[in-house]
N, C-alpha and C positions, 0 to 999 in steps of 0.2 A: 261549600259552606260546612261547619261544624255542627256536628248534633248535640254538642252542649247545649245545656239548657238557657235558656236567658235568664236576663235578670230579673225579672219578672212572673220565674215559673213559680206554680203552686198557686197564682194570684185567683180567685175564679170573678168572673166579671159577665153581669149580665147589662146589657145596652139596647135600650130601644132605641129601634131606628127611626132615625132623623139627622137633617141637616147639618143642626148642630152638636148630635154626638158621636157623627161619621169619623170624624177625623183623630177624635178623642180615642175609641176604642179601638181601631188602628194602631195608633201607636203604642197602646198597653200591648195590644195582639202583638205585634213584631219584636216586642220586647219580652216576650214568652208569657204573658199571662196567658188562662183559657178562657178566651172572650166570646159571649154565646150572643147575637146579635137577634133582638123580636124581632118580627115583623107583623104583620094581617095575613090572613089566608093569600090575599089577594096581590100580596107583597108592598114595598114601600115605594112609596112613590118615585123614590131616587132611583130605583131601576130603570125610569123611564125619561131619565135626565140624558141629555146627550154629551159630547157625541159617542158613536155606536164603533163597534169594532166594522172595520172596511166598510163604516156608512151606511149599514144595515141596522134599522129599526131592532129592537128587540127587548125582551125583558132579563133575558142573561147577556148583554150584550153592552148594555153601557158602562162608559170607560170610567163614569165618574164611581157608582158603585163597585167595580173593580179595585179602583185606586186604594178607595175610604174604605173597604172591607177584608182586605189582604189577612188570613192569619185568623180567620176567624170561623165559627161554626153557627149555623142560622135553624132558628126554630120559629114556627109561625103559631098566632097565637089571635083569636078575635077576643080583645080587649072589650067590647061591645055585650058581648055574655057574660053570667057569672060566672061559669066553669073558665072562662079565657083568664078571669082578672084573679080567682084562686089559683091558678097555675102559676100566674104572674108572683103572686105573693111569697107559691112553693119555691118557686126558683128565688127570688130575691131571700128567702131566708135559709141560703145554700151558698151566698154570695159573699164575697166580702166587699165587692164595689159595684152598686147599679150608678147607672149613667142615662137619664133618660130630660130629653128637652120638649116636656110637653109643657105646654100653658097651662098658668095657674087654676084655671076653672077644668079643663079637660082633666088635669090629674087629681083636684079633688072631687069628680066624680067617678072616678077608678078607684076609692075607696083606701087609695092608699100615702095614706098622710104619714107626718114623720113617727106620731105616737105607735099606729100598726105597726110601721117596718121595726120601730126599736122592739118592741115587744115581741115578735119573732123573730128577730137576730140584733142583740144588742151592741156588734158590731160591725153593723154593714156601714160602709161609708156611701153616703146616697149625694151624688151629685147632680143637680141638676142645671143644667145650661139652658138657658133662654132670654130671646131680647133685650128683657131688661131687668131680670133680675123677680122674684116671687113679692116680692114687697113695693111700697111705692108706687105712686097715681101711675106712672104707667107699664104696671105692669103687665095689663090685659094688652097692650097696642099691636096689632099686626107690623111687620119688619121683614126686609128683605136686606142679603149682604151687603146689598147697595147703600139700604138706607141707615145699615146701622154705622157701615165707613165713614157715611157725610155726617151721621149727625154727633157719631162719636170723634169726629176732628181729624182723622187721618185724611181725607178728601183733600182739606181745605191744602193741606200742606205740596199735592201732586199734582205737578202741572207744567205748564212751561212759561216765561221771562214775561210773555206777553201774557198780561190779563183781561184783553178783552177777550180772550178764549175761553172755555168753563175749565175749572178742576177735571181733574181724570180718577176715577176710580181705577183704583190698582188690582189686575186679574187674578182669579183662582181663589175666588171667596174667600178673601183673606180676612174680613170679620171674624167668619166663621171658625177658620182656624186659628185664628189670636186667640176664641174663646177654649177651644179645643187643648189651646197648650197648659193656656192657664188652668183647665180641668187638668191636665196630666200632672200640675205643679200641685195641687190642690189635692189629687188620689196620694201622692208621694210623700208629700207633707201630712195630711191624714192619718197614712199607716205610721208615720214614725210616730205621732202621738198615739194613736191607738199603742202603739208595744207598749209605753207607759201607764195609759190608764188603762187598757183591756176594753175598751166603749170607740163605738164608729160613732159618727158624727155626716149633719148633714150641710154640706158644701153649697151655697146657692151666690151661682156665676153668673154675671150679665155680661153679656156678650158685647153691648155700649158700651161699658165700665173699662172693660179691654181691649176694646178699639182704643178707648182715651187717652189709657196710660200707656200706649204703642204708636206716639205722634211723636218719638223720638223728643224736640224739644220746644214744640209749639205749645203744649200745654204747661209747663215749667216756666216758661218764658215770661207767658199770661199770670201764671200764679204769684212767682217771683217780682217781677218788675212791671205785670199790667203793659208785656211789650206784644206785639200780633207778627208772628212770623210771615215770609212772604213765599210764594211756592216760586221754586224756577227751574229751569231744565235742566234735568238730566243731577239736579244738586240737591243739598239741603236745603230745605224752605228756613228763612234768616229774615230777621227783623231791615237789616238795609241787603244789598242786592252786594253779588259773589262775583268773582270771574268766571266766566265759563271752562268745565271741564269736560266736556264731549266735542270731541275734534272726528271729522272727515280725512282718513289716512289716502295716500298715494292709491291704494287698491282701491278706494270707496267705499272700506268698511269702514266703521267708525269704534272708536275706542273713549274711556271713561279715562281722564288723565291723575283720576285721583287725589291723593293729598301729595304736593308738590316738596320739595326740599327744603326743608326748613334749619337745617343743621350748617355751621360752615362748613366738613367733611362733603356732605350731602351739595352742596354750592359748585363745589370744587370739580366732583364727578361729573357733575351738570355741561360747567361749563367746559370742564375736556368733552364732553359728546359734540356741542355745539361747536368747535375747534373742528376734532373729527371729522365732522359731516360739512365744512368748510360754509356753516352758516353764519358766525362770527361777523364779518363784513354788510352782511342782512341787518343785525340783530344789535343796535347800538347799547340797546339795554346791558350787554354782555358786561360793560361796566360795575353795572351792581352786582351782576354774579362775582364779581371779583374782591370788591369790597366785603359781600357776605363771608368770600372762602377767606378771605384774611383776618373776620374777625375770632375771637377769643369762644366764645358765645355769642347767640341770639335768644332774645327777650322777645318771644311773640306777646307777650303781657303790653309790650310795648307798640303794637299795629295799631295804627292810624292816630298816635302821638309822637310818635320818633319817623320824622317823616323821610331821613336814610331809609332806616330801617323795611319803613314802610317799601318804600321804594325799590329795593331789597327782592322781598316778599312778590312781590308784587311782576320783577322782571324773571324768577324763580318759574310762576306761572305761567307768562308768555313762553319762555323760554322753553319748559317741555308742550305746550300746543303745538309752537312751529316746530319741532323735531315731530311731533306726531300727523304736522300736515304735509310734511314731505318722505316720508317712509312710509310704509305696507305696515298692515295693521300688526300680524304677528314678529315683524323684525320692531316693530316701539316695543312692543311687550318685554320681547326676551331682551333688546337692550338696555328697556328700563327695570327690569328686575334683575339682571345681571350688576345693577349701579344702587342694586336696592331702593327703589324707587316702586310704591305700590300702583301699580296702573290695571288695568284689565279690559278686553275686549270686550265687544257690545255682543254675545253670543243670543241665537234665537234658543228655545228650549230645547230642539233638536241635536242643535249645534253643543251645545253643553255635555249631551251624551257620547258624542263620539271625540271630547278631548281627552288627549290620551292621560292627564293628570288623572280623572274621572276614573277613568276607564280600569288604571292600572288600581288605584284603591278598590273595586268592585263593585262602584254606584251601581252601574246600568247589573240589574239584577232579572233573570230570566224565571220564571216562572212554569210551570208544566199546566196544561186545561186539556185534560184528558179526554173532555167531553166536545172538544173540539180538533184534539189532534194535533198539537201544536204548544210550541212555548209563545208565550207570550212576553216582553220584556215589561219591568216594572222601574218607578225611581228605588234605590236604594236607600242607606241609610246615612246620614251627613256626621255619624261619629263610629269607632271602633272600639267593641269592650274587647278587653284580653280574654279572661275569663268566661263569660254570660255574653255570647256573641249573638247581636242583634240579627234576625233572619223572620224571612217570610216562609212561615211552615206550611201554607197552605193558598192554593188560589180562592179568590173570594164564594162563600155559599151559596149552590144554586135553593131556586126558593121551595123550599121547605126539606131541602134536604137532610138535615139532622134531626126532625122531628121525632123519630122513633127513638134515637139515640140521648136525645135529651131525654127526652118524657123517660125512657127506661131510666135513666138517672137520677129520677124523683119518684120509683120506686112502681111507674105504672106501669101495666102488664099490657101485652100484645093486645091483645082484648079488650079492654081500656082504651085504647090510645085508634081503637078499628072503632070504636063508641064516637070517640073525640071525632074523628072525621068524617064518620056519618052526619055527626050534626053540627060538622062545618066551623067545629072550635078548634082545630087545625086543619090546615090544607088538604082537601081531598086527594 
């Protein structure tokens, strides 16, 4: 990795931890901001989220506090006392970005409302992430990712053909991190108005709100034309029902067939594969692939009124299923992207790290945890800066290990900070 800075150095960023600003401060961290993560003496309760490294209970040991805290430096702080919640204020007015998802009654009685924080640093940008946003009847409501998926509309859209089945919530709290991105969209957007006006501002995200507008097209649909999308397997949830694109190959893996050919060029390649593989004879549809590669253009504006057309379309999609139900999962791939055809396999998350596309970019990112004697692998990063090269500078904080290095940072003395711990307003 390079020891250029990121894009984000100089940033300084203090994050109380929680659920929902785990993912957030993460991604500033890997981006080079210096992101200093609260906690309680007693630590956040997300250390005690599973699963555990080799299945081992532990409070440095789970995988999800690892993930969400990569790059980051942790100072423990009981918010519960007064000395906890001035420390809190010292650091936030040293910051340019707090990040904290507490409920609207728990943070106004922390004392630290927007009028405070403006008033000792009049340009901190103060984001706060939660449920459902600090305004509006419900803002107090307890929420879990689950609930805020279903009731923000992505639920309704995952699922499979058959509806007497329930929706499926979709894994790795992805609520949570739609709100996370949107905070990341909202810190970036923030500083570039601050360079104009010289004033931070405070950001308040609902983590609902962002579920909503990330239902891809079920909520446009409804706004638009009052249409109700329908969920189905393995696809886009669509107001009328899709052909299926998830095919059973020869090995038994299964592959996503994609967005099928829709060009005559794209027709043409089709049907030489179907030729090729001497399925032609099979496949009487073959005819319309023929029709399609002759014509001039196609008007998909034209699906399901030009009923060639249609028809077209239509034997396009059979036509890569059955080459995907009689070949091995990675010879459809590479002969369908060799004919440029977007298709991809059904990979588990494991499986993802050891492909070599993956691999040779430098997803799978290794990590050193000294304190265990070992690298540990982490995901990487899903883009490449030339310049301000994205990296993880650091394995996640054991709990309360930067204490003294913070606290000396806001100017208090050994002494001071051997005070603090006596009486339990940091980690003994």
């Amino acid at each position: 990795m390079s020891d250029a800075d990121g894009a984000l150095a100089g940033l300084r960023v203090v994050e109380l931890a929680s659920v929902h600003t785990a993912f957030a401060g993460k991604l500033l961290a890997d981006m080079g901001a210096n992101v200093v993560v609260v906690e309680p003496p007693s630590g956040s309760p997300t250390r005690d989220y599973p699963p555990f490294l080799d299945d081992e209970p532990g409070r440095e040991r789970s995988l999800f506090w690892w993930h969400h805290n990569t790059s980051k430096r942790g100072v423990t702080l009981d918010l519960e006392r007064p000395a906890g919640r001035d420390l809190l204020r010292r650091l936030a007015s040293t910051a340019d970005v707090l990040l904290e998802g507490e409920a609207p009654a728990r943070w106004a009685s922390l004392g630290l409302d927007d009028a405070v924080l403006a008033r000792s640093n009049p340009r901190l940008i103060h984001v706060s992430i939660t449920p459902f946003g600090r305004t509006g009847p419900r803002r107090d409501e307890a929420a879990t990712d689950l609930t805020l998926l279903a009731a923000g509309g992505p639920v309704w859209s995952c699922g499979y053909d058959d509806h007497t089945l329930p929706p499926v919530r979709g894994g790795g709290d992805q609520a949570y991190n739609t709100g996370a991105h949107y905070a990341v969209l909202s810190v970036l957007t923030a500083l570039l108005e601050r360079d104009v006006s010289g004033l931070g501002q405070h950001v308040d995200l609902s983590v609902y709100a962002a579920a909503n507008v990330t239902t891809e097209m079920a909520s446009y649909h409804w706004l638009v034309q009052r249409g109700t999308v329908q969920r189905q397997t393995g696809r886009h949830a669509m107001e009328h029902p899709t052909l299926p694109t998830q095919v059973c190959c020869s090995d038994g893996r299964y592959v996503t067939t994609g967005v099928p050919p829709r060009k005559p060029e794209e027709m043409r390649r089709l049907l030489d594969w179907i030729v090729e593989l001497g399925l032609e004879p099979e496949f009487p549809e073959a005819v319309f692939l023929r029709l399609g590669a002759e014509k001039e253009s196609i008007d998909l504006s034209r699906t399901g009124i030009d009923d060639e057309l249609t028809a077209i379309l239509a034997a396009a999609r059979e036509a890569v299923n059955l080459i995907a139900s009689r070949v091995a999962a990675r010879d459809f791939f590479l002969g369908a992207q060799r004919r440029g055809m977007a298709v991809g396999i059904v990979y588990s998350p494991e499986e993802a790290f050891e492909d070599e596309h993956f691999r040779a970019r430098g997803f799978p990112t290794w990590v050193e945890h000294p304190e265990l004697g070992r690298r540990i692998c982490y995901p990487g990063a899903p883009y490449r800066f030339e310049k301000s090269p994205w990296r993880i500078s650091r394995r996640p904080p054991l709990l309360g290990e930067h204490d003294d290095e913070v606290l000396a940072e806001l100017g208090l003395t050994a002494a001071e900070i051997a005070t603090l711990r006596t009486e339990g307003v940091v980690r003994g």
